[in-house]
C-alpha positions as CSV (number, residue, x, y, z in Angstrom):
1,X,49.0,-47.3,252.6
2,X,45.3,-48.4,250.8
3,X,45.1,-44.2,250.6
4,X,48.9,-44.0,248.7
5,X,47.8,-46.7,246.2
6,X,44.6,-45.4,245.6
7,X,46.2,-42.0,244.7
8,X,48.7,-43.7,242.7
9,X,46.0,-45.2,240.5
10,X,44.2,-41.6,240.2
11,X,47.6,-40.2,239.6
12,X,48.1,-42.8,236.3
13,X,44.5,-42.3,235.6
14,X,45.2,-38.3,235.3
15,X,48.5,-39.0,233.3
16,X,47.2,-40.8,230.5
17,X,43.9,-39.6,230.2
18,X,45.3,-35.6,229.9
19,X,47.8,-36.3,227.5
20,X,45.3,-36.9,224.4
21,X,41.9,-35.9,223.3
22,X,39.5,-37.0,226.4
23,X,36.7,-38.3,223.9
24,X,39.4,-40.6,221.4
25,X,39.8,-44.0,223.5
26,X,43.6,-44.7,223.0
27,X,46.1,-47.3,223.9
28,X,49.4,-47.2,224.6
29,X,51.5,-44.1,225.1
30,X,50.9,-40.5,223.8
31,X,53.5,-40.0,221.9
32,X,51.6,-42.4,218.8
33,X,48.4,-40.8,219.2
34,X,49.7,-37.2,217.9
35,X,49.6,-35.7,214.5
36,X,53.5,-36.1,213.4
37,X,53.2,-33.7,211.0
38,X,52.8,-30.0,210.1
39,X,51.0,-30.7,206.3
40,X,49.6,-34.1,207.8
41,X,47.6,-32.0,210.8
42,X,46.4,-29.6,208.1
43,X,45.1,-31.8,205.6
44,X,43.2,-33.7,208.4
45,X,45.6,-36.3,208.7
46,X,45.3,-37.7,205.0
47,X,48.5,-39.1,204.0
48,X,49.1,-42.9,203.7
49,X,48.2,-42.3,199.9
50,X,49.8,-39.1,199.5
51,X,53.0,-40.1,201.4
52,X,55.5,-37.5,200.0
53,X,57.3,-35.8,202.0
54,X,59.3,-36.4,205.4
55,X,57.0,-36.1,207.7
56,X,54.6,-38.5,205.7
57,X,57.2,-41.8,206.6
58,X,55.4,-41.5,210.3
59,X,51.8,-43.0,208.5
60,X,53.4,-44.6,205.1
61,X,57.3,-45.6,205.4
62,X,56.7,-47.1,201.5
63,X,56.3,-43.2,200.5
64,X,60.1,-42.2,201.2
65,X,61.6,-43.7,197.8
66,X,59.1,-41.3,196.4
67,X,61.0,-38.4,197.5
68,X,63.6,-37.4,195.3
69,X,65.6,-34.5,197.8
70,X,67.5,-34.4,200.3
71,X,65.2,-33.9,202.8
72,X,65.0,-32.1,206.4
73,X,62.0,-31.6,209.0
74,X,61.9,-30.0,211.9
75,X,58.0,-29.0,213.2
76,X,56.6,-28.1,216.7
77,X,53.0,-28.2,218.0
78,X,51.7,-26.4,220.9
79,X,49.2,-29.4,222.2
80,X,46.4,-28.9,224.2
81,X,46.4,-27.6,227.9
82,X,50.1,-27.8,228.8
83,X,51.5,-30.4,226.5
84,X,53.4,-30.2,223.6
85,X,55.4,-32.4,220.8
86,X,58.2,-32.0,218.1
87,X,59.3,-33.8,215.5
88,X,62.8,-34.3,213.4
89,X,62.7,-36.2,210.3
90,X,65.6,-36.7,207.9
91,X,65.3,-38.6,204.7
92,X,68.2,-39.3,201.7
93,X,67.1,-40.5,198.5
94,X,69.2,-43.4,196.6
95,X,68.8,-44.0,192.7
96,X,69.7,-47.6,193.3
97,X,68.1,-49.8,196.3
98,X,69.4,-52.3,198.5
99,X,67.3,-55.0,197.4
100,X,65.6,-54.5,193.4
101,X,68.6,-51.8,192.5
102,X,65.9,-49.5,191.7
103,X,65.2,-46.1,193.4
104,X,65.4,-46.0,197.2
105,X,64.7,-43.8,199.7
106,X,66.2,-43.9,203.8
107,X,65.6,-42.0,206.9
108,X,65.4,-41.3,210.1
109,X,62.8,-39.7,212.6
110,X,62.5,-38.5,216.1
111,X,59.5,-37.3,217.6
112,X,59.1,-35.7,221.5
113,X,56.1,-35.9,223.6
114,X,55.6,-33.4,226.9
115,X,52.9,-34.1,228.8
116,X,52.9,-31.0,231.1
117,X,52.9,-31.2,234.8
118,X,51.5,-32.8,237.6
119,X,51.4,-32.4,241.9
120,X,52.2,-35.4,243.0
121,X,51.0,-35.8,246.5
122,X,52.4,-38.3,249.7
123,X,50.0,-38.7,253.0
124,X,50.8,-39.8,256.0
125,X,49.6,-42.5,258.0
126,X,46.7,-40.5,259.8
127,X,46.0,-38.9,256.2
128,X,47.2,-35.9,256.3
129,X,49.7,-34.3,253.6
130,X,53.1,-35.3,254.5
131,X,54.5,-33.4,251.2
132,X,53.9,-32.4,247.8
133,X,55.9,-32.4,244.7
134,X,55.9,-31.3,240.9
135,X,56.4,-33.7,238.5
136,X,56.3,-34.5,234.5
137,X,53.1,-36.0,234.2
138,X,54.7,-38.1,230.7
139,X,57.9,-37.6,228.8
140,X,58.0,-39.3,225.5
141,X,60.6,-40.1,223.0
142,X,60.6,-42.3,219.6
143,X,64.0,-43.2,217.5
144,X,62.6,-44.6,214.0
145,X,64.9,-45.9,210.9
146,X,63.1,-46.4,207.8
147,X,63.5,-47.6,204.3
148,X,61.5,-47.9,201.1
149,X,61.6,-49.1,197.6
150,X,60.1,-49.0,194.0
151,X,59.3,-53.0,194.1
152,X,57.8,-52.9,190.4
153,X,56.4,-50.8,187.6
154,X,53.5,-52.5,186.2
155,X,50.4,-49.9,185.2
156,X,52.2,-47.5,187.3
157,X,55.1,-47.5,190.3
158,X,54.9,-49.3,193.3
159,X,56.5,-49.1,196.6
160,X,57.1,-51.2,199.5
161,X,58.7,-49.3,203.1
162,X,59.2,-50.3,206.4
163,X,60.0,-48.0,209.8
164,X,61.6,-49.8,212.7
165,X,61.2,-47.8,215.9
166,X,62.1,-47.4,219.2
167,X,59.7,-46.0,222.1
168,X,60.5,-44.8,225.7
169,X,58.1,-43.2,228.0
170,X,58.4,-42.2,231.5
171,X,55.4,-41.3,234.2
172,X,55.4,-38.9,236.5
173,X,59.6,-39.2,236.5
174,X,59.4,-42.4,238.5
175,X,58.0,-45.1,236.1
176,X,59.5,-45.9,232.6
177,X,59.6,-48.1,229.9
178,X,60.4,-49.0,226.1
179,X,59.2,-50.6,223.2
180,X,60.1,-51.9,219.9
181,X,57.8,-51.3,217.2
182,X,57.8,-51.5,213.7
183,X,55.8,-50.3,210.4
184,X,55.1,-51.6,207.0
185,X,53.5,-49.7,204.5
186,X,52.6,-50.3,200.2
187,X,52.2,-47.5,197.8
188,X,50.8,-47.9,194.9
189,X,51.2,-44.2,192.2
190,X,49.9,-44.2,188.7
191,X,49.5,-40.8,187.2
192,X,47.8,-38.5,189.6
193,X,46.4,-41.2,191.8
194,X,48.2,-42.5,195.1
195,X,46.7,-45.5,196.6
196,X,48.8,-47.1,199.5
197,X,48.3,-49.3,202.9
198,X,50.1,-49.5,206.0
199,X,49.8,-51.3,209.4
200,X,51.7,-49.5,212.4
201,X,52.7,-50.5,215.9
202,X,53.6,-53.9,215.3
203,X,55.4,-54.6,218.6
204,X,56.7,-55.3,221.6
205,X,54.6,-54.0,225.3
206,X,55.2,-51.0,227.6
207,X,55.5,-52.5,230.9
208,X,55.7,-50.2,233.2
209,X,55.4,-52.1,236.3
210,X,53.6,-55.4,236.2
211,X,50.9,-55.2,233.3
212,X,52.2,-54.4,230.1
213,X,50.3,-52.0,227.8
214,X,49.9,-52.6,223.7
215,X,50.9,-50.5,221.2
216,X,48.0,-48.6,218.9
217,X,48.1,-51.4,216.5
218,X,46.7,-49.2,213.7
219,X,45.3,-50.1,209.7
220,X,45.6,-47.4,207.4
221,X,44.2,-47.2,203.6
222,X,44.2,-43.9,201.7
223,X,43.9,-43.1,198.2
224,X,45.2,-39.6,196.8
225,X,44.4,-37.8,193.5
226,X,46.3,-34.6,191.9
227,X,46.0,-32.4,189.2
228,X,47.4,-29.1,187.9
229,X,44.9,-26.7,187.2
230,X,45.7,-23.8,184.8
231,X,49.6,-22.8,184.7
232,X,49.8,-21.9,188.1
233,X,47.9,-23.5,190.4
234,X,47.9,-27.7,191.7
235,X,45.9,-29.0,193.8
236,X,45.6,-32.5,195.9
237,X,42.3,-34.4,197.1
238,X,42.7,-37.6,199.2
239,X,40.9,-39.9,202.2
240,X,42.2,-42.0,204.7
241,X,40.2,-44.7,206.4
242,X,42.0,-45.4,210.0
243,X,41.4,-48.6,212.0
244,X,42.9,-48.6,215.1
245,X,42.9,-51.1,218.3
246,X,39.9,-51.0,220.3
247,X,38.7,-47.7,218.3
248,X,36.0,-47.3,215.7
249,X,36.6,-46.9,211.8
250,X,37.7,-43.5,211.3
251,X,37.4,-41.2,208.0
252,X,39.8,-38.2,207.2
253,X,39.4,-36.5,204.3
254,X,41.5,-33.8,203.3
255,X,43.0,-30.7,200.4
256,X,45.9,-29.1,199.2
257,X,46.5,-26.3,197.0
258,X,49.4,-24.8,195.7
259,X,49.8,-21.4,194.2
260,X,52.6,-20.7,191.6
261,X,54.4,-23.5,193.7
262,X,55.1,-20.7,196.5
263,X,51.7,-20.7,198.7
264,X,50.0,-23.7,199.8
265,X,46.3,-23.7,201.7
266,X,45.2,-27.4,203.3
267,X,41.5,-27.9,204.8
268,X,40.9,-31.4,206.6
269,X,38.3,-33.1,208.5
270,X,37.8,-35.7,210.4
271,X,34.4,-37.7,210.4
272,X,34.8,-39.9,213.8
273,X,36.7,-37.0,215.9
274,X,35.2,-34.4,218.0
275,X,37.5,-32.2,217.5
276,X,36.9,-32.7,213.6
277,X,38.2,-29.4,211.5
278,X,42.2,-28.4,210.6
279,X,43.3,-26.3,208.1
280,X,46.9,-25.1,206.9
281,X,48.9,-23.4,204.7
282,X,52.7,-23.0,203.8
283,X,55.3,-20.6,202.0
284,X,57.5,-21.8,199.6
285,X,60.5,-20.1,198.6
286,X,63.4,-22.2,196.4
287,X,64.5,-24.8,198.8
288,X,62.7,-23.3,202.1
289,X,59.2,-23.9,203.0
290,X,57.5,-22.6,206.5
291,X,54.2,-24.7,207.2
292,X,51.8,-23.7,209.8
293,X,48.8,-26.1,211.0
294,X,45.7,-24.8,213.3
295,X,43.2,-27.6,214.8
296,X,39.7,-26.1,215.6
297,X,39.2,-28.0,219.5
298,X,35.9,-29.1,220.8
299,X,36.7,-28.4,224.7
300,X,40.3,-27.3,224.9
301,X,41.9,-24.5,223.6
302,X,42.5,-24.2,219.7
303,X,46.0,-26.0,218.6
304,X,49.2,-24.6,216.5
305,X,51.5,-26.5,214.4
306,X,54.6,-25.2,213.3
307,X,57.3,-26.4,210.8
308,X,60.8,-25.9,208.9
309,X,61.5,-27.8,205.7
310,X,64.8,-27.7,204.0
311,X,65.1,-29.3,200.3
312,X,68.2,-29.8,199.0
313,X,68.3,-31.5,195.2
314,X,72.4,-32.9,194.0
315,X,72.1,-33.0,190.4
316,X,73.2,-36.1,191.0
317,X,69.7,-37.5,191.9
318,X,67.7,-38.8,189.4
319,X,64.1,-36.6,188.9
């Protein structure tokens, strides 16, 4: 029986430290220490100034009454070893918000974490192996609703968004459990400079058995600059700063540029992370636009990021 618990502990040990980068201390599940997004990954993960697009409302929910499309997501990254996640994202602009009555933005994401597999293994009394079995070492899932609004237009616009979420995990197909999380996000856009601020995981625990486990409780500030160069080309600059629970001040600093709006290229790096270079790019083609993401790995096997954006502009909408 001391044997069974003892492997037990190894087993949870194994789960959670495989299913992220070995030398990033992390708490709480997987599933909030990926890269959400297909742009995002590329670009270093710079993007709670930038916050534009539907994958973005995953670090800055204020970003989303930004977007003036209809808006679909679908991306899929091939994680390290065996594990993988996806992400859906779904966002609906409104010319008149809930609160102010000025322009609005709603959505909805889903993201899916795999953890690959593990052998789960039962002994018998005299310690021999009494049997073996294959399990999913993790399964992942968050359900998040989210809203943002122009608040006021003083020396540029400003926007205020919040994400509620809901976040389910389940060990080695025997152990689960759920919280509810929420984040709040400010953007602040004046010309071509985004500055915004967001706190995540503000939540609930994941209590597995006995001892609950926090959400990441994360501080974000980035800041954002664009400009159009010549007729054809534009190109983006930004920097997050990332504080997260029981982790060191991280730096990500990232680029975008855009070709006759119909080929993008993204370079980012991350100044705290071992496994510190990404870069990207993405086709554009009227309302279709493939993104592919690539993260350069320190031990493990190089990463791929793929994604699917559909934009879809009612005349309706105000520009």
């Amino acid at each position: 029986m001391r044997k069974q618990r003892l492997l037990m502990v190894l087993v949870f040990c194994l789960i959670l430290g495989s299913s992220v980068a070995p030398a990033k201390p992390v708490t709480g599940v997987a599933i909030l220490n990926q890269a959400q997004g297909v742009r995002q990954l590329g670009m270093g993960e710079v993007a709670t100034g930038l916050s534009d697009d539907a994958g973005a409302i995953h670090y800055n929910p204020a970003g989303i009454a930004t977007i003036r499309n209809i808006e679909l997501n679908a991306m899929y990254h091939q994680n390290i070893m065996d594990t993988r996640n996806g992400a859906i994202n779904f966002t609906y602009p409104l010319n008149r918000g809930l609160l102010l009555r000025k322009k609005a933005g709603i959505g909805i994401g889903v993201l899916v974490y795999q953890g690959g597999e593990i052998e789960w293994i039962k002994l018998n009394p005299d310690e021999s192996i009494k049997s073996t079995e294959v399990a999913k070492a993790e399964s992942d899932y968050e359900i998040g609703l989210c809203y943002g609004e122009e608040i006021t237009r003083f020396y540029g616009n400003t926007y205020a968004g919040v994400m509620v979420k809901w976040v389910h995990s389940t060990l080695a197909e025997k152990y689960r459990a759920s919280a509810l999380g929420i984040d709040m996000g400010v953007l602040h856009k004046i010309g071509g400079w985004g500055i915004g601020v967001a706190l995540q995981n503000i939540g609930t625990q994941m209590e597995f058995i006995e001892k609950g486990d926090s959400l990441p409780l994360t501080l974000r500030f980035g800041s954002s600059y664009g400009k159009e160069i010549g007729k054809i080309v534009e190109m983006v600059v930004g920097i997050d700063v990332v504080k997260a629970k029981d982790e060191n001040i991280g730096c990500n600093i990232g680029t975008e540029w855009w070709i006759g709006d119909i080929l993008g290229i993204r370079a980012g790096y991350k100044t705290t992370d071992e496994d510190k270079v990404s870069i990207g790019g993405s086709i554009k083609y009227k309302w279709i636009q493939l993104d592919y993401g690539y993260r350069m790995m320190d031990v493990f096997d190089n990463t791929h990021q793929v994604a699917i954006t559909l934009r879809i502009g009612p005349p309706w909408i105000d520009k």
